[in-house]
C-alpha positions in Angstrom: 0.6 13.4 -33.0 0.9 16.8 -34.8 -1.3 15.4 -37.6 -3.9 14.1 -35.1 -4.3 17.1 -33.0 -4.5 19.6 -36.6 -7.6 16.9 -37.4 -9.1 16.7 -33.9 -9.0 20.8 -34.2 -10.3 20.9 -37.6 -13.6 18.6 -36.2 -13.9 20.3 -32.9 -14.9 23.5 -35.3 -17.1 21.4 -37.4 -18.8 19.7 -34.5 -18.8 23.2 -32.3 -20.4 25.2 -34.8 -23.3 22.1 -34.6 -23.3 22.6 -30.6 -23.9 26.3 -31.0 -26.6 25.9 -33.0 -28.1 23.3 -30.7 -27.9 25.4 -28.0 -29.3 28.0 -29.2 -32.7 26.0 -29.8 -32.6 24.3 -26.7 -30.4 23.5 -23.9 -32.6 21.1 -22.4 -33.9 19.2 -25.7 -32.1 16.1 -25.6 -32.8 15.4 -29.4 -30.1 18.6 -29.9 -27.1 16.5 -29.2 -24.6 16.3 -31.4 -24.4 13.8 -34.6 -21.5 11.2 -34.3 -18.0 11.9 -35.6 -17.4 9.6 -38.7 -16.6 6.2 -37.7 -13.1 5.0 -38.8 -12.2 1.0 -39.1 -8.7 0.6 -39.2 -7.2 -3.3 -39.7 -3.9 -2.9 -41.5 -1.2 -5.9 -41.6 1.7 -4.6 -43.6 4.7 -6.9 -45.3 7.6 -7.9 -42.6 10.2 -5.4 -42.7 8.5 -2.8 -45.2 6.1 0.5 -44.2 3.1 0.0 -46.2 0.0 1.9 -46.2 -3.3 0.0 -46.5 -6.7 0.8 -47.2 -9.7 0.1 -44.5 -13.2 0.5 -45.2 -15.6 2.4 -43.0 -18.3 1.2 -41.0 -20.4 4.4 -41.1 -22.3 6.2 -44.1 -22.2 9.8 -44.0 -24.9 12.1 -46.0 -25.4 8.7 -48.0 -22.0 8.2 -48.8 -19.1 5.7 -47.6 -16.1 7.0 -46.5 -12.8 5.0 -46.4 -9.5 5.4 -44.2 -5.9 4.2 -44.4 -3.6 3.2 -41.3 0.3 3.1 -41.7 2.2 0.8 -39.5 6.1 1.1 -39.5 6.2 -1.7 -37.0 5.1 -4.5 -38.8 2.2 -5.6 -37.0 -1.6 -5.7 -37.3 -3.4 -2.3 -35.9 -6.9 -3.0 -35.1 -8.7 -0.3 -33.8 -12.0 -0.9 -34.3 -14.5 2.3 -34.5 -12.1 4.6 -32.9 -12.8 7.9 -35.1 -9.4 9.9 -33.1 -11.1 10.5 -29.9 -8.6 11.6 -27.0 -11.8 10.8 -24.1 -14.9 9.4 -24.0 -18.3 8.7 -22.3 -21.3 6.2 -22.4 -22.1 3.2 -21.2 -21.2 -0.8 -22.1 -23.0 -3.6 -23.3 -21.0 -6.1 -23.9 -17.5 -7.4 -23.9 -15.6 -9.5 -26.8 -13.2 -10.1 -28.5 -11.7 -9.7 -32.0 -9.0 -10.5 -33.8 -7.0 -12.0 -30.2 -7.8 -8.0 -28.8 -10.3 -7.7 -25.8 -13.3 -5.3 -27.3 -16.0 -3.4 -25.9 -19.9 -2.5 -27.5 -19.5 0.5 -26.5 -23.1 3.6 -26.9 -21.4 7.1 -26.6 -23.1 10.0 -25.0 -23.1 13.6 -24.8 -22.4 15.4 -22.3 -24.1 18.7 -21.2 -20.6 21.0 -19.9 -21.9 23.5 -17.4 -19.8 26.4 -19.9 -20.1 24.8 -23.2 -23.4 23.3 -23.6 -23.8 19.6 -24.9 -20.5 18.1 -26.4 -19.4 14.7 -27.1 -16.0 13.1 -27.7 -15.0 15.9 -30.4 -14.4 18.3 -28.0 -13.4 16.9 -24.8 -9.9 17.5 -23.6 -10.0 15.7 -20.4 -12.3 13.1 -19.2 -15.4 13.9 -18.8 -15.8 13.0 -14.7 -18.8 13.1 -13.1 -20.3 11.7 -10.1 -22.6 11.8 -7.4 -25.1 14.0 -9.7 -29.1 14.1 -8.7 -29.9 15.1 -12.7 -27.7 13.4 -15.4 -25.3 15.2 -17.3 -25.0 12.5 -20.0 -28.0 12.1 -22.6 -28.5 9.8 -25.4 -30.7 10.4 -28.5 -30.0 7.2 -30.3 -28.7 4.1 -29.4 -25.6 3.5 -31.8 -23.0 0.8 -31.0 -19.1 1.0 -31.5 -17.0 -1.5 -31.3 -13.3 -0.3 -29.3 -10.6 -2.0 -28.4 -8.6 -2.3 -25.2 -4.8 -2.3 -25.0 -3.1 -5.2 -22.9 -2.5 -2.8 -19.8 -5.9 -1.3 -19.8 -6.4 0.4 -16.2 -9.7 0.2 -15.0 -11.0 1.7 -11.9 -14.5 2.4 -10.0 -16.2 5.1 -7.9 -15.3 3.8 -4.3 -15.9 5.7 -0.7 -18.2 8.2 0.4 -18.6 9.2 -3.3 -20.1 6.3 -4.2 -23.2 6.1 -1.6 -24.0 9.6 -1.3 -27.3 9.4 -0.4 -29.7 12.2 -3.1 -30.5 13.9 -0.2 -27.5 14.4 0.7 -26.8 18.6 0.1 -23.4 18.7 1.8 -20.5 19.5 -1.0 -19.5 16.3 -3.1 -16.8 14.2 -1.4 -13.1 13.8 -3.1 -13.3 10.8 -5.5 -11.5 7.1 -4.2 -10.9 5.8 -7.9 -10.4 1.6 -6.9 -8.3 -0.5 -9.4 -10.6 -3.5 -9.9 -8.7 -4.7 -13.0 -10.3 -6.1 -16.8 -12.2 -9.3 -14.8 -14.6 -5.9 -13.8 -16.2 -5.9 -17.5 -17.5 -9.7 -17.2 -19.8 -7.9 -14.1 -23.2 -6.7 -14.5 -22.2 -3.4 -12.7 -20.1 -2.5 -15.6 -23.2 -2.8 -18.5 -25.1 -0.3 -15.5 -22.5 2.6 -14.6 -21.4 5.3 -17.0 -18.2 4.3 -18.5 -15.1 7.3 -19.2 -12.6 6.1 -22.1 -9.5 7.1 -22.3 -7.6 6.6 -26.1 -4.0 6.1 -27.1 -2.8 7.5 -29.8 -3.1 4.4 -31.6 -6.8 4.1 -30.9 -6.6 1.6 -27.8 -8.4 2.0 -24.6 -6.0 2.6 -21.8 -8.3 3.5 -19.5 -12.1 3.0 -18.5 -13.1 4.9 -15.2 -16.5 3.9 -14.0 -19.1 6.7 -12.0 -22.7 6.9 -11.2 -24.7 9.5 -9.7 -26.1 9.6 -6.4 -28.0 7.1 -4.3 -32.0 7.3 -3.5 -33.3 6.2 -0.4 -35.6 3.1 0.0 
């Protein structure tokens, strides 16, 4: 975990000193969000009873050139973690469910999100998830469509804007109601509605999904 968070600190500043820059030319240009982080494919099946460290190739080319990652697993067993680049949260929205290797994935198009203090940040620098709902302007924008492929873990918890949050009428200029997150369980992703709402990710940190918290902004009258 120490390793993780020294990398996730050491992209943050990379990726912050981008954001700065962006919002300096624009706060409002969508086409300033941030670039990507590198995409990391990790698929490592070590020998029974030894630690082995394996090499798995990226999916991603960077500034024309490919870069590579390698996964250790003391357990013995397969990691598959798809394009998880070390992400604690996400955002973005879903577009179609599968599955790989016997794991339940996700297609997953990440966004940026425009933080009221911070300007427009993506999955480098969040530190909790990025909740938001009932908005009459989106927070989230999305430059260029680019797919990852995630993976869920077994217990995944997934949950949905219910209650007066959920129908808020646009019109509506009263303060925000409390949130009533509803467990819906995995069957949700087979829906339509789950391809429509924004979708929050949470990672392990092995790189599985543990949870994916639907919202949606607010509702405008016929």
């Amino acid at each position: 975990m120490t390793d993780r968070r020294a990398w996730r600190r050491w992209a943050a500043g990379g990726l912050a000193a981008l954001a700065g820059v962006a919002a300096c030319a624009s706060d409002d240009d969508a086409s300033e969000t941030l670039p990507p982080l590198p995409i990391s494919v990790a698929v490592t099946t070590p020998a029974e009873g030894s630690a082995t460290t394996s090499p798995a190739t990226s999916s991603a080319a960077t500034g024309g050139t490919t870069e590579t990652s390698e996964t250790t697993d003391v357990t013995g067993t397969a990691t598959l973690v798809g394009d998880w680049d070390g992400a604690e949260f996400d955002v973005g929205v879903i577009h179609e469910v599968g599955e790989l290797g016997g794991y339940k994935t996700i297609d997953f198009d990440r966004y940026s999100y425009r933080d009221p203090e911070r300007g427009v940040i993506d999955a480098a620098e969040f530190v909790e998830e990025p909740i938001a709902y009932g908005w009459t302007e989106s927070p989230f924008v999305n430059v260029q469509e680019q797919l990852r492929t995630f993976v869920l873990a077994d217990d995944v918890e997934v949950l949905v804007l219910g209650g007066a949050a959920a129908g808020r009428s646009c019109q509506d200029r009263r303060s925000l109601p409390a949130p009533d997150w509803i467990p819906v369980g995995v069957a949700f992703l087979d829906q339509p509605a789950a391809t429509d709402d924004i979708a929050s990710l949470t990672y392990s940190d092995d790189g599985l999904i543990t949870r994916i918290r639907f919202t949606r902004g607010c509702v405008e009258a016929d």
